[in-house]
C-alpha positions in Angstrom: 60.0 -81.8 -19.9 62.1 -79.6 -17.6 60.8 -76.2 -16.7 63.9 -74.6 -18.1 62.8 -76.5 -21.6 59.7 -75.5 -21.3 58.8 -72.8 -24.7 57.2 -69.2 -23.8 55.7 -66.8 -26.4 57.8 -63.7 -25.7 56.4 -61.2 -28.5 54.1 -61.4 -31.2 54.5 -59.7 -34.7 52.3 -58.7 -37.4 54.9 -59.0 -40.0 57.5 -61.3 -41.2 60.1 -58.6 -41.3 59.9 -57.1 -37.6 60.0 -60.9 -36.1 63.0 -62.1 -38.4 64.6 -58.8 -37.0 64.0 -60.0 -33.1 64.8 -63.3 -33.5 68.2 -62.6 -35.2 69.0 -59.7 -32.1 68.1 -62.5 -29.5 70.5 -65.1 -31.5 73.3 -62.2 -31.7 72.6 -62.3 -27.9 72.9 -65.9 -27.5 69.6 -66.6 -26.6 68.1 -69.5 -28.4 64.7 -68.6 -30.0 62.1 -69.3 -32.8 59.4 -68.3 -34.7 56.2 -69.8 -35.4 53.6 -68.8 -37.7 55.9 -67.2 -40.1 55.3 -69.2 -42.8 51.8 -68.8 -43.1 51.9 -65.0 -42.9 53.6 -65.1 -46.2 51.5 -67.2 -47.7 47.9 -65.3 -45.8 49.4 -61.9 -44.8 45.6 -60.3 -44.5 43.8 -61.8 -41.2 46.9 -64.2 -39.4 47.0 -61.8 -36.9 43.5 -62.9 -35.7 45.4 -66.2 -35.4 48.1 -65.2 -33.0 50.3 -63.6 -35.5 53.9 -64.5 -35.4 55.1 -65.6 -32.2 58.7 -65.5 -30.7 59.3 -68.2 -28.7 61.9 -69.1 -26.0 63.0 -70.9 -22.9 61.4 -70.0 -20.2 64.6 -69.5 -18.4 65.5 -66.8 -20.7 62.5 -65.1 -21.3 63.4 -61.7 -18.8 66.7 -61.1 -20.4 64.9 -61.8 -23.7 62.3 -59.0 -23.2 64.8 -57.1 -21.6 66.9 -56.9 -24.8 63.8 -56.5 -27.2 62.3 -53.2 -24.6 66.0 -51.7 -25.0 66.5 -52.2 -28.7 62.8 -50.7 -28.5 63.4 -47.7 -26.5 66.8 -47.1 -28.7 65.3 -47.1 -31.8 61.8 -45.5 -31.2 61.7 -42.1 -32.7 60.0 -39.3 -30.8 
C-alpha cells in the first residue's frame, strides 16, 4: 500500500451525531473519509468510548487540510 493510501484516525467522537456531521463537512470539502465504530455506538452507546469511540478516518495525504477544516468549523461555531 502506498503512503498516500495509507488510513489515519483524524478525530474521535463520542456520538453518532457529531461524527456523521464531520464526515459529511470533509465530503462537502472533497476529502474522502469514513467512519468506523458507528455502528456499534448505536447498538452500545454506554462504554464504546473506552473502545476508541467513533473514529474519522482519512488518507494520510489529506489529514492537515482535514483537521484544518474540522479546527475552523470548530472555532466558528464554538460559543463563548
Amino acid at each position: 500500500m502506498k503512503d498516500q493510501e495509507k488510513l489515519v484516525t483524524v478525530r474521535e467522537y463520542s456520538t453518532n451525531v457529531e461524527a456523521f456531521m464531520a464526515r459529511d463537512i470533509l465530503e462537502n470539502e472533497g476529502i474522502p473519509c469514513m467512519l468506523t465504530n458507528e455502528t456499534f455506538s448505536g447498538i452500545y452507546p454506554i462504554g464504546h468510548t473506552s473502545l476508541g469511540g467513533i473514529q474519522l478516518l482519512v488518507f494520510e495525504k489529506d489529514a492537515e487540510a482535514a483537521n484544518h477544516i474540522l479546527d475552523k468549523v470548530k472555532e466558528t461555531t464554538t460559543c463563548e
